[in-house]
Steps between C-alpha positions, in 0.01 A plus 500: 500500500622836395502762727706888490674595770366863594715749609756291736673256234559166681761206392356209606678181568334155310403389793318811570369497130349175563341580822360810306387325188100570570496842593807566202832611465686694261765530214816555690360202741375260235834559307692415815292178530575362121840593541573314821323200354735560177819548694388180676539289188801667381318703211664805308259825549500871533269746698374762221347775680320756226391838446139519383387760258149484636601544872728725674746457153784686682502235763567098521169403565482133411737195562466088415755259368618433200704127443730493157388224241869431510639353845833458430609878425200657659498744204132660466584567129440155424106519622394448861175420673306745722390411871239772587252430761247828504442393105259224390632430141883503649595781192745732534334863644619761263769741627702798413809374676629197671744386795630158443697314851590230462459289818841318573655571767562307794198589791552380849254490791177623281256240699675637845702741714858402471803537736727802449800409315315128424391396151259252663146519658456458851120394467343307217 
């Protein structure tokens, strides 16, 4: 279920997400869902955030994930499939500029608090 954040923009965790998934959650949180589940199973993807010409076009107003067609170099060029959850035909939202991340880097402690100096989680 899709639902905007108002004026307080919340990142919410998937576990949070899932708890939430009657009364709705947003972009930014249904974005971090997929791409936990992606990173999960060792998939190539980016976070595209976009600026919308028919809201707020100076601002990035929208994000989802995008994964490239081709795994091995990760290159977008070569085609890649779109992971938006606020859309029900999962096409691309038109946009006047994009943001691509790619999501790759090493992320310790996201489920809970960690020690200082520690690159492991105290509680699971």
């Amino acid at each position: 279920q899709y639902k905007a954040d108002g004026l307080e923009q919340n990142l919410r965790s998937p576990a949070c997400a899932f708890r939430q998934r009657v009364s709705g959650v947003d972009c930014k949180t249904y974005s971090i869902f997929a791409s936990c589940l992606l990173a999960n199973m060792g998939i190539r993807h980016y976070i595209r955030q976009i600026k919308q010409p028919s809201f707020r076009p100076d601002l990035y107003t929208h994000v989802y994930v995008i994964v490239p067609l081709n795994q091995e170099t990760g290159d977008i060029k070569d085609g890649y499939f779109i992971i938006d959850g606020t859309t029900s035909n999962n096409r691309e939202p038109i946009y006047t500029m994009a943001h691509d991340t790619e999501v790759n880097l090493p992320h310790y402690g996201l489920n809970a608090p960690t020690a200082k100096g520690k690159r492991k989680t105290i509680a699971t």
